[in-house]
Each structure stands twice: as C-alpha cells, then as structure tokens.
C-alpha positions as CSV (number, residue, x, y, z in Angstrom):
1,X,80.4,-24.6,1.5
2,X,82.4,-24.3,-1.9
3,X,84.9,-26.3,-2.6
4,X,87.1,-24.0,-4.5
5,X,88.4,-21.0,-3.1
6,X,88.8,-18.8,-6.7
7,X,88.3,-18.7,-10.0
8,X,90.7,-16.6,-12.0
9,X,88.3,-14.9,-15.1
10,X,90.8,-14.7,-18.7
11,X,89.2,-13.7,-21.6
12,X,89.9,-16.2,-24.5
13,X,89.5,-16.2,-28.1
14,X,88.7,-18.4,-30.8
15,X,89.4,-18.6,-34.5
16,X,87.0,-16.7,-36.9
17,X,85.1,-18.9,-38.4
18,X,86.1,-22.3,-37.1
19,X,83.6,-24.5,-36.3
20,X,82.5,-28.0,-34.6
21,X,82.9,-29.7,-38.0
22,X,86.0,-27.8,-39.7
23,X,88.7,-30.3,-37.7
24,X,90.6,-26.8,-36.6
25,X,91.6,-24.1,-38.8
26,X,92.9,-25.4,-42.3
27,X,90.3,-23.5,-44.5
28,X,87.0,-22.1,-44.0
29,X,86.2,-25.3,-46.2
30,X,87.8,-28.5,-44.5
31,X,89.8,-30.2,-47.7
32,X,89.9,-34.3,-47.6
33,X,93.3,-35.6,-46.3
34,X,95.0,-37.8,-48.2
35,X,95.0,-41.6,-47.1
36,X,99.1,-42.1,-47.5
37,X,101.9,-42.4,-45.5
38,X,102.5,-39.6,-43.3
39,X,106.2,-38.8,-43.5
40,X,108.0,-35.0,-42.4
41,X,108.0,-32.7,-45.3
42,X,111.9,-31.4,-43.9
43,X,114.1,-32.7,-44.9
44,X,112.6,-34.6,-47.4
45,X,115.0,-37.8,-47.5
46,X,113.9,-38.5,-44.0
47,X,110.8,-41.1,-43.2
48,X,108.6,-40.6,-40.0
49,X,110.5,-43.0,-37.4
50,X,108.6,-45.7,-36.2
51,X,108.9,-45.3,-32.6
52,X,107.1,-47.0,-29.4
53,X,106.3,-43.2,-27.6
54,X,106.2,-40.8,-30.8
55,X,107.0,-36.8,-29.3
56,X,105.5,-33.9,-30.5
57,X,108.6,-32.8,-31.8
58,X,108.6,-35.6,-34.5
59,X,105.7,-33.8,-36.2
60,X,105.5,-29.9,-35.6
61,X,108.7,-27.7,-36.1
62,X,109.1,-23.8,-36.1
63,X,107.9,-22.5,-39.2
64,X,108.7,-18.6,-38.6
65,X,110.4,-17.1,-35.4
66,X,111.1,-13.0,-34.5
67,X,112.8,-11.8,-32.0
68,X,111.4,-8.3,-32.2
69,X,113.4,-5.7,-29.7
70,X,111.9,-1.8,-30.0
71,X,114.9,0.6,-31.7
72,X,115.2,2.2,-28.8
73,X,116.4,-1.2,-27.0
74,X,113.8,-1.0,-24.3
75,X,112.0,-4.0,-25.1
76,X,112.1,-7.2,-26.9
77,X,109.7,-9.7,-27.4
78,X,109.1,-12.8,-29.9
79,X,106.7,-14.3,-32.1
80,X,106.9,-18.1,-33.2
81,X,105.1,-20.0,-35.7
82,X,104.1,-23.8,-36.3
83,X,104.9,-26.3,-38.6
84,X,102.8,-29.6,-38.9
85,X,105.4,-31.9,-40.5
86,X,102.8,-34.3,-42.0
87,X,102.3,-35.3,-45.6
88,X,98.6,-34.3,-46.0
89,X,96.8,-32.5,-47.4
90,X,95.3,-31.1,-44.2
91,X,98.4,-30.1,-42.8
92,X,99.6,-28.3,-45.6
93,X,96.4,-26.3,-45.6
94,X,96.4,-25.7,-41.9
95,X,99.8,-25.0,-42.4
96,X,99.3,-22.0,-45.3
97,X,95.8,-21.1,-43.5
98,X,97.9,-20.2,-40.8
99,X,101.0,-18.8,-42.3
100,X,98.8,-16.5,-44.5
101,X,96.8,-15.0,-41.8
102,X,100.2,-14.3,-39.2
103,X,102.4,-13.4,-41.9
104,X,101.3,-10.1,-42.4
105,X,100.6,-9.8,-38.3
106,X,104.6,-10.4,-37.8
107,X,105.6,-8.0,-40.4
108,X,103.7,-5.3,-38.8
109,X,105.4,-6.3,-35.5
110,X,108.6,-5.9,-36.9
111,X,108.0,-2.4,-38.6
112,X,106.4,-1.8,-35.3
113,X,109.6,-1.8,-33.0
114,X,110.9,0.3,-35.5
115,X,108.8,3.2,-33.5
116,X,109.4,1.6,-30.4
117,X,105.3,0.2,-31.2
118,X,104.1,-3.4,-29.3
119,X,102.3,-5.3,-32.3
120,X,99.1,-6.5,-32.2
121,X,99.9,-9.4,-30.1
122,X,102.3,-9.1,-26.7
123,X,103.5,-12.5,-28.3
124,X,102.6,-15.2,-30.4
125,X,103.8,-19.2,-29.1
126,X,102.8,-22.5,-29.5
127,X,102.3,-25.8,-27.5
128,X,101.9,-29.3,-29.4
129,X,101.2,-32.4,-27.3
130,X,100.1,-35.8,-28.5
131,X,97.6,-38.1,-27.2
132,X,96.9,-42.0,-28.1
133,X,97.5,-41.1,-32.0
134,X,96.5,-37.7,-31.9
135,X,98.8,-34.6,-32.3
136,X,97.0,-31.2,-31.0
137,X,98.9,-27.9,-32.0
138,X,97.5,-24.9,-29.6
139,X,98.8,-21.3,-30.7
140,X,98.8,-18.6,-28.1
141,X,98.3,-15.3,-28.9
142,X,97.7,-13.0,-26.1
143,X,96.6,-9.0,-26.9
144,X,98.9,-6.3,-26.3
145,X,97.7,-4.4,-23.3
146,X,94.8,-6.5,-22.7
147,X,93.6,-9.7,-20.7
148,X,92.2,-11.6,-23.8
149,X,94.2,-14.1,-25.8
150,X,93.5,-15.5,-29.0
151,X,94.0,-19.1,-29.8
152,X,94.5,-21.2,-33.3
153,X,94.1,-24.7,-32.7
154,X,95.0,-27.9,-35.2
155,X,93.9,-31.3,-34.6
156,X,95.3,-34.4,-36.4
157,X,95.5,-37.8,-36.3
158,X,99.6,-38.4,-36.7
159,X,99.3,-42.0,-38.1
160,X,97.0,-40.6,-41.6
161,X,97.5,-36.7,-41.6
162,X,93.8,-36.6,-41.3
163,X,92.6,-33.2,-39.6
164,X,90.0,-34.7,-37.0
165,X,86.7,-32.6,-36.0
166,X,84.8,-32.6,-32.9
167,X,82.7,-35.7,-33.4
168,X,85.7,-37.8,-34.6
169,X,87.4,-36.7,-31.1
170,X,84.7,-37.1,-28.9
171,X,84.3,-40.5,-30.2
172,X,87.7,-41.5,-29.6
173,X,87.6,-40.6,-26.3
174,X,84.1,-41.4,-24.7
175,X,83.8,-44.5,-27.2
176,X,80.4,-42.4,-28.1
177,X,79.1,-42.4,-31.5
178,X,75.6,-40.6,-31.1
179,X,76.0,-36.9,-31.9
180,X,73.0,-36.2,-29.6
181,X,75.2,-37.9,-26.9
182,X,78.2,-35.4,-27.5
183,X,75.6,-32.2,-27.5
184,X,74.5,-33.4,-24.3
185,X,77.9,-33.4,-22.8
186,X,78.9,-30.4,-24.4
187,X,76.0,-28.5,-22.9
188,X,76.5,-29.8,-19.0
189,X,80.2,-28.5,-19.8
190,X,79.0,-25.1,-20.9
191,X,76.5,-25.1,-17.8
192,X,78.9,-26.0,-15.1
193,X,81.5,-23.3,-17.1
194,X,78.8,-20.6,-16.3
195,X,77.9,-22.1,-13.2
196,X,81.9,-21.7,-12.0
197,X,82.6,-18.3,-14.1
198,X,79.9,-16.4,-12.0
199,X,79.9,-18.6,-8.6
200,X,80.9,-15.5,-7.2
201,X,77.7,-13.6,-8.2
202,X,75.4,-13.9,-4.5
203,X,72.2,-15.9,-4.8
204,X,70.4,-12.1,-4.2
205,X,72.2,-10.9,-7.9
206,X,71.4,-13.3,-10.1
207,X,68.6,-11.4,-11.8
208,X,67.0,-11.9,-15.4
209,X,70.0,-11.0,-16.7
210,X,72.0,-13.6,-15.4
211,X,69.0,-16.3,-16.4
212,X,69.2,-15.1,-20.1
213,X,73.3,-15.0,-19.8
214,X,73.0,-18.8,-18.8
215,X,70.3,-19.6,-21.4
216,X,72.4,-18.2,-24.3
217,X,75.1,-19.8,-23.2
218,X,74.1,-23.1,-23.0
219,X,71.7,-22.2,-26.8
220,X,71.9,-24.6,-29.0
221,X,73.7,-23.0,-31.2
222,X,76.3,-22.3,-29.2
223,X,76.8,-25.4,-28.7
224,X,77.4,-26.4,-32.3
225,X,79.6,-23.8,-32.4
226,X,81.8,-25.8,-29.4
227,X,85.6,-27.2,-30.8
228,X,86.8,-30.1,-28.6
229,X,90.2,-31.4,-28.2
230,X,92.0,-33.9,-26.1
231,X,94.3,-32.3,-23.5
232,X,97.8,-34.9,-23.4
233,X,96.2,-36.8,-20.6
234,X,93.5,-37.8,-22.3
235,X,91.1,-35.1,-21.0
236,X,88.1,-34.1,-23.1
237,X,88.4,-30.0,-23.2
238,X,86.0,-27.9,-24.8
239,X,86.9,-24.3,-26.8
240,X,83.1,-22.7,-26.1
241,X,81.7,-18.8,-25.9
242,X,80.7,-18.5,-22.1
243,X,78.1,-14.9,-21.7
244,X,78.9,-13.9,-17.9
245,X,77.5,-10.6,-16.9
246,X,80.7,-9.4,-16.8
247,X,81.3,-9.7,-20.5
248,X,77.8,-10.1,-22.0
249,X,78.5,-10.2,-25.3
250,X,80.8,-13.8,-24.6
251,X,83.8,-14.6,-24.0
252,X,85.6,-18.1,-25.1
253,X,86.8,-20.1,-22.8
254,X,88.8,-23.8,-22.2
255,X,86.3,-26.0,-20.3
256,X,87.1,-29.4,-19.1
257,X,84.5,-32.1,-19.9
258,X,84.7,-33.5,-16.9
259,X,82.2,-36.7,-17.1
260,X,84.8,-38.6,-19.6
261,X,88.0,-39.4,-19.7
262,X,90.2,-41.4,-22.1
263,X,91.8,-43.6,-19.2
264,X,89.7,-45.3,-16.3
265,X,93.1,-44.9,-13.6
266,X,91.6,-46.4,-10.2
267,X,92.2,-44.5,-7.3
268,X,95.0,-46.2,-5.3
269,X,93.9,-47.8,-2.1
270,X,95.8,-45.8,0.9
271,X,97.8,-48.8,1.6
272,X,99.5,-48.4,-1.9
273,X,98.9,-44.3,-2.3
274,X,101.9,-42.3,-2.2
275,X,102.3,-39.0,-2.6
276,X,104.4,-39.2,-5.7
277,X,101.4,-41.5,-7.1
278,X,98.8,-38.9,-6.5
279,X,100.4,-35.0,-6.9
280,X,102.8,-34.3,-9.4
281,X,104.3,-30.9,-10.8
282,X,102.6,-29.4,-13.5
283,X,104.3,-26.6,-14.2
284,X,107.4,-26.1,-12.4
285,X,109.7,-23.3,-13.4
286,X,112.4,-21.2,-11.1
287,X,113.0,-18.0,-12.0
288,X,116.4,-16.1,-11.6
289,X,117.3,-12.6,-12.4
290,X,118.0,-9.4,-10.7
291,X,115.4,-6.9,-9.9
292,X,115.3,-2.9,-11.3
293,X,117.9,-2.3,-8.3
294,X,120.4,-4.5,-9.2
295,X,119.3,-7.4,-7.0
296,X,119.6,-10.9,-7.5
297,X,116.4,-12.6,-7.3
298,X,114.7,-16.1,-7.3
299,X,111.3,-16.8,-7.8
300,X,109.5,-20.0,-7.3
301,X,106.5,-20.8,-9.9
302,X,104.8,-24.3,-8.9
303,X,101.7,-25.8,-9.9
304,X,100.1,-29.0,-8.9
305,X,98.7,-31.8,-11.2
306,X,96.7,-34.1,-8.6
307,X,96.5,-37.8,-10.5
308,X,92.7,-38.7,-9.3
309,X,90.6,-39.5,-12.3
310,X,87.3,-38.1,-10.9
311,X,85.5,-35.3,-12.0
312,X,86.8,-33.3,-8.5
313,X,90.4,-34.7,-9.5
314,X,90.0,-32.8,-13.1
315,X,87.9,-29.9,-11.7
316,X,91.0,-29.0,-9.2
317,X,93.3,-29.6,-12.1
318,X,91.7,-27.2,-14.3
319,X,90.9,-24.3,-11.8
320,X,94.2,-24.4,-10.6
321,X,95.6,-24.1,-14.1
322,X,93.1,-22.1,-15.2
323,X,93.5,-19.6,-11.9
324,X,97.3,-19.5,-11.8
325,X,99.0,-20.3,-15.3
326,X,98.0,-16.5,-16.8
327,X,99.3,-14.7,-13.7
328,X,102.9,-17.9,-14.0
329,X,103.2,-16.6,-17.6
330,X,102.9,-12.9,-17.3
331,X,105.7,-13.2,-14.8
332,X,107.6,-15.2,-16.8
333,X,107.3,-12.7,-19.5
334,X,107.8,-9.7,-17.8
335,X,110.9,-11.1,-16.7
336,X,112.0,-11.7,-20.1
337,X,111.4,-8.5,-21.2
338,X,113.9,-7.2,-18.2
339,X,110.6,-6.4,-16.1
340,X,108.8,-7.4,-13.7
341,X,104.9,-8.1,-11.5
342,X,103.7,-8.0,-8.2
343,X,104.2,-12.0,-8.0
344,X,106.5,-13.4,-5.8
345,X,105.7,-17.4,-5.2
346,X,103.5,-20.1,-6.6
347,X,104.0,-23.0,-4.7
348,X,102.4,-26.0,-2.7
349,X,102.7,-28.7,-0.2
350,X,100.5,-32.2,0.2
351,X,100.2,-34.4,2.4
352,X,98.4,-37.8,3.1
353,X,96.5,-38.8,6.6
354,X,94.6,-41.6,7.3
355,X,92.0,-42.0,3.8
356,X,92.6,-38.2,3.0
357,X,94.7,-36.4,0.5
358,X,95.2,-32.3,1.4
359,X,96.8,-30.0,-1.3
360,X,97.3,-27.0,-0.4
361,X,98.4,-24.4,-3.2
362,X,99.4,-20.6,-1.8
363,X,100.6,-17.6,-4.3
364,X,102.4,-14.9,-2.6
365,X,103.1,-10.9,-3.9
366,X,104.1,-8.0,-2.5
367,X,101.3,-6.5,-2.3
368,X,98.3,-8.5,-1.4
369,X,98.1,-10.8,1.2
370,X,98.9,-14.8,0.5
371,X,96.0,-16.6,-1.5
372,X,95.6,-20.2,-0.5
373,X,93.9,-23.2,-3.2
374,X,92.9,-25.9,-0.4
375,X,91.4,-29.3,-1.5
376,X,90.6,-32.4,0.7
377,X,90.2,-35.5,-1.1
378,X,88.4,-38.8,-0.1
379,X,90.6,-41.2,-1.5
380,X,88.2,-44.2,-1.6
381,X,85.8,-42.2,-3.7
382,X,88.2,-39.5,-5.1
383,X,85.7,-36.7,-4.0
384,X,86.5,-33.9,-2.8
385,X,85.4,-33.5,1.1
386,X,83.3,-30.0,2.6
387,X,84.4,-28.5,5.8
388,X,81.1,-30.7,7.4
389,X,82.8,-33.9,6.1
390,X,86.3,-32.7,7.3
391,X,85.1,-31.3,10.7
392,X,83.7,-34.8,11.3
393,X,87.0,-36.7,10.7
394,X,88.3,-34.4,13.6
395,X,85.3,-35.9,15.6
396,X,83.3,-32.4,15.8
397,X,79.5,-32.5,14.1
398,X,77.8,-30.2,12.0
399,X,76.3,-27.8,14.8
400,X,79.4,-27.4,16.6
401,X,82.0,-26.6,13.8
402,X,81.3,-23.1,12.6
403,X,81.4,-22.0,16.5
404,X,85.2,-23.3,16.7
405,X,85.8,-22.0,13.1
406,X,84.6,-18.5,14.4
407,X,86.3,-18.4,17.9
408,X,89.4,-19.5,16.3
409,X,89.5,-16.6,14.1
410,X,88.1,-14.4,16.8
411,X,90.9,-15.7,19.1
412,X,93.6,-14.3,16.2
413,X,92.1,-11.2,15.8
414,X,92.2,-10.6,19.7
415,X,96.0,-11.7,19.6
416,X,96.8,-9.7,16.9
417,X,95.4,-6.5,18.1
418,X,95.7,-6.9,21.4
419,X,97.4,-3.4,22.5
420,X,94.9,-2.0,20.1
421,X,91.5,-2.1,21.9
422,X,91.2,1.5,21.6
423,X,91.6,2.3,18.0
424,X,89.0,3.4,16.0
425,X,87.2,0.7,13.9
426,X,88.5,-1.7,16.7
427,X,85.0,-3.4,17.3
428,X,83.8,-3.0,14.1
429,X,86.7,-5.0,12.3
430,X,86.7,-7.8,15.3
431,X,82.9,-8.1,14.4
432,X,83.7,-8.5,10.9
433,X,85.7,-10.7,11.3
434,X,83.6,-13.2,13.4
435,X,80.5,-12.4,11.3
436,X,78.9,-15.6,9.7
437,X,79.3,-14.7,6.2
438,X,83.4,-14.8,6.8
439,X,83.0,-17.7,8.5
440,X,81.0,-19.6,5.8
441,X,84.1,-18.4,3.3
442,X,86.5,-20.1,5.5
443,X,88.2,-23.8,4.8
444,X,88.8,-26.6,7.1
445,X,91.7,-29.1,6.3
446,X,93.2,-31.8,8.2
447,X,97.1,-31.5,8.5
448,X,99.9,-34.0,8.3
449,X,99.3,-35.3,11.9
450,X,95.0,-35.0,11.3
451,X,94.4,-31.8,13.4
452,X,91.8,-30.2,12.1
453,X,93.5,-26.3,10.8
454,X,91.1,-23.0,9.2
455,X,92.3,-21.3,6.8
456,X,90.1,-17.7,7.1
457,X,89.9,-13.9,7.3
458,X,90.9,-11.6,10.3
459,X,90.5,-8.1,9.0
460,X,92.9,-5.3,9.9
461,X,92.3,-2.2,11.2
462,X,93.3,0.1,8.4
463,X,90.4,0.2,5.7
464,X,90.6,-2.4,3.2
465,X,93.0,-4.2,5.3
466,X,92.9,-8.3,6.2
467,X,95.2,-11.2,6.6
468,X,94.8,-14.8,5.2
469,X,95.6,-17.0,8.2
470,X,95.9,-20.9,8.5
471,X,95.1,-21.6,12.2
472,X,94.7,-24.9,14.1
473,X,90.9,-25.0,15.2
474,X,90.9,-24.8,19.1
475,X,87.3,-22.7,19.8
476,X,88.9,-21.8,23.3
477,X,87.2,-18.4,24.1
C-alpha cells in the first residue's frame, strides 16, 4: 500500500552551465573569494552587526524591482532582483553574473506591456534563508504560459563571503569528506526522485523505456552535474535533471536527501509530544479579495511542516510542498493580478492518539472533488505506518481489513444512490467502486478517539464522476 497519496509533477530548471563545483552561478569560471571581513556594500559606513541569530535580511537586499502593468491596465505583474550584500569577491560576481543576464530580460518585460505582451517570465522573485553560517539565495522564475520554472541559486558562507560548492556543503552537513561518499548519496536521491516521479506508472508499463529513463537518470554524469544546498532547516536538497517518460529529455527537479540531516532532533516520547512540538505551519497565508462578481471572498492556504527528523518526516515535508506550494502560488498570483483559479482551500487538521500522529492535509476547488494528503506516524520510530499496521492498532489483521475497507465503501455507495437502483450504469459504478484495485488505493487512519476511518472512492453515476469520502470503517453489509 503507498504511503503517499499524490505527487504533483513541476517542471524545474536549472542554470546554464552551473555545475557541482561552480558554488552557484557567479561566473562560468568560479573566482577565489577574498578572505576579509565581510561587511554590506550599502551603505558603505555601515559594518555587518554582530548579532546572536543573523536574518537573511542582513545580507541580501533588492537589487532591481518592476512593477510591470500592460498599457491597456489589464494586467500587472513584477519582477525583483537580489542583492548579496557581502564584501567578496564572489558576491560581487554572483551579483553582476546575475544582473547581466536579467537585465536585458526586465527591459524586454517593460517594453513588453507596452503591447499589452507577458515577458518571458510570468515573474521573477527571490527567497534567501540562512542556515548554521550559510546564506542560500534561490531566484524563481517561472515561464509565461507554461508549468516550468527556472531557478538561479547562490550559495555562501556569510562569515568569509566565500561562494561554497557542492562538496564544501555536503560536508558541512553529513560531516562527510569522501567525494565517493556524496556521489553515493546523491545517486539514492536521484533514484528514489524517479522512483516517486513515475510511482504512478503500473508495474505492467514500465517497459525498456522506463529502465533506460531510470539508468540515465541516475548516470554518472548526471550526477556530477547535481548542485546541493541546505534548505533553512538544515535539510540536504539536491537541484538534479530527473528523465520520466513524461518528459524524456529531463526535467530538473528539488530532491530532498533524505538519509542526512544537519540536526539529530529525537522524536519526543508521547508522554512529552504535543501537537505544537510535532506539526507546525509552513506556509500559511489567507487570502481576501472579491471575486469577478463583485464578491468578497476569503481563501484559506495552509501547509503543514511535521517536525520528525526521519526520512518519512522529510519525505511528507517535501511531497506536500512539492504537491501543493505551485498550485498555493498560482493562486496567490492570480489574485494579485485581479484573477483568479479553480482553488478554493488548502488546509489541515492533526491529531495525536495513543503512540500515533495522523495529519491529514485536504485541498478543495470548485471543480474537482476534495483531495486528501493522509500520513500516520509511529512516534517511537518516526515511520510512517501502512493501512496493515493501522488496521492492526484497531485490532483487525491483515486478512480481514480490505473486506471492511470494501463494504464500507460499498455501504456509501448504496446510501448514496439509494433511490437510484434503476439507472443506467447503476451496477457497473457500485462494482467499481468495490473492485480491489479501488480498494488497494484507499487509506486507513485512526481518528482523534482511535477509530479506525477510510478515506476512498465511491464513483458516481454520471461518467467521469466520483466522490472522495472519509468513512469510519464498520464492514456491516
């Protein structure tokens, strides 16, 4: 049974020519950095201050910002720029690397709107972060009209100005100093990327194709090719080309390294666990505006960060990011831009019962019915439980759950149709529904008060049409 429900495919991008060794884009040639004190460039009377929790806001500044609005007023979008405020060499090359390549790109933006024209980019932002005495800079640069987003990515170390490559991070943060080492752990990451990218392929599909999609992948050289950064919690993430079958040619993608961390946090023994211990907000951002009819509106957008440092902990983290942030921010967006999408909620609830930790995550539109993220967590191991280990906790073994799972969702179906008997597709969709392949897709959870709950499929009668239900598990026929 899988343990994640979805995995939201985004097409990512990486910086031409930057490679494993470059330290991020400053040059195609990384220049020495300069071993002085590393003071802000503006204004330059002021010293870096010395402080115990240094923000990113000390060292990177806005370096160019449009606010580019089409002549005819029916759009406006904006484009913003970094600035590394250290005194190295490194950062000054990063910084005119960067400036000299977007320059141009903002111009043409600009003359753009002028002929009511999106430039190349829907918009260009920036995120900076710092970790231990590391400042990562991450610019996002998502195509106009298209799923793929670009990145430019800087990596420093804050206390020398030094631009740091791959090796230099992964030793700070595994304590590993033998480049084989880091090529091994960069290749399970780019096998368990594939491995999650196409996990929705079926066993029957996975032809040559797929094998020689994996294999190039997970080439050598691809690997070499593989940037890593440190994500602000200390997380090891790696900037790598993934070949799926739905984009053979590769696609580059943020892949969590999942087998280190910079922090060994213990999980909490349930008599000290709390709920504000173990799931925190993420992202949390609330929405008000009023729609294209005048109406005053208020959207929800929640994501969970769950604070178990196990590889499941980090794997939940990063799927639910990685399925829910692009869909978040083209909302967001759209909204700005007096728009709107199909997205109504993100939100979740957790709760703790006995040694378990449930999250359950659920993104609502209106349009399709409500997807649900559901993860069960051991918290004595920090693992993430299957619907076997669940059903057990409820006291049921492994031959009799699926039965209850499938007359619960029968039981639904026959409740929800129950004036319909004689519609067409009647028997058909109540078959479906019961059938052992939508069964096996179902998840068990345990609730607040430990009764074991499904959430499954009961199809509709209409063609193409189903309901996502979370049911307590009673098997009563």
């Amino acid at each position: 049974m899988k343990k994640i429900l979805s995995i939201l495919l985004v097409s990512i991008l990486l910086i031409t020519g930057c490679t494993p060794d470059s330290g991020g884009p400053t040059t195609p040639e990384t220049a020495e950095s300069t071993e002085t004190t590393v003071i802000p460039t503006e204004p330059p009377e002021t010293t870096l201050p010395t402080v115990a929790q240094p923000k990113p806001e000390d060292y990177v500044t806005t370096g160019r910002r449009e606010e580019i609005t089409f002549m005819d007023g029916s759009k406006t979008y904006s484009y913003t720029l970094p600035k590394v405020l250290l005194n190295s060499q490194a950062a000054k090359d990063w910084n005119a690397a960067l400036s000299q390549e977007l320059s141009p790109v903002f111009d043409s933006a600009v003359a753009y709107a002028q002929v009511s024209r999106t430039g190349k980019y829907a918009t260009i932002d920036y995120r900076a972060w710092i970790w231990e005495d590391v400042l990562t800079v991450l610019v996002t640069m998502p195509l106009a009209g298209s799923e793929q987003t670009e990145y430019r990515l800087g990596v420093f170390d804050y206390t020398t100005g030094e631009a740091l490559n791959s090796g230099q991070i992964f030793t700070r943060i595994t304590g590993e100093k033998t480049p084989a080492s880091m090529d091994e752990v960069v290749q399970l990451a780019l096998e368990s990327g594939f491995d999650r990218l196409c996990d929705h392929i079926p066993e029957e599909e996975r032809d040559k194709t797929y094998t020689d999609l994996r294999e190039q992948t997970t080439a050598p050289e691809n690997v070499a090719a593989t940037l890593l950064y440190p994500e602000e919690d200390g997380t090891l993430v790696a900037v790598a080309k993934v070949c799926t079958p739905e984009a053979e040619a590769g696609e580059l993608r943020l892949l969590p390294v999942t087998d280190f961390s910079a922090t060994e946090v213990s999980i909490l023994p349930e008599a000290e666990a709390t709920l504000e211990d173990l799931v925190t907000d993420y992202r949390d951002e609330e929405l008000r505006y009023r729609d294209s009819l005048g109406n005053r509106k208020t959207v929800t957008l929640r994501i969970p960060q769950v604070n178990i440092n196990t590889p499941d902990g980090r794997d939940c983290n990063w799927f639910l990011a990685d399925s829910l942030e692009p869909v978040m921010d083209k909302k967001i967006a759209a909204v700005e831009d007096d728009g709107d999408t199909k997205l109504q909620e993100i939100n979740y609830d957790a709760w703790l019962w006995s040694d378990t930790l449930t999250v359950l995550v659920w993104m609502e539109t209106n349009v399709d019915p409500t997807t649900y993220y559901i993860y069960t967590f051991d918290l004595k191991t920090g693992s993430l439980l299957d619907n076997g280990e669940i059903a057990a906790l409820a006291g049921l073994d492994g031959q009799a759950y699926p039965e209850q799972m499938r007359k619960t969702l029968l039981n639904q179906y026959d409740t929800l149709y129950a004036e319909q008997k004689q519609a067409s597709g009647y028997n058909l969709k109540r078959e479906l529904t019961g059938a052992g392949e939508n069964v096996e897709k179902a998840l068990l959870y345990l609730d607040a008060e430990g009764n074991l709950m499904v959430c499954g499929t009961v199809y509709g009668l209409a063609d193409g049409e189903y309901t996502v239900c979370l049911l307590p598990v009673t098997g009563e026929t």
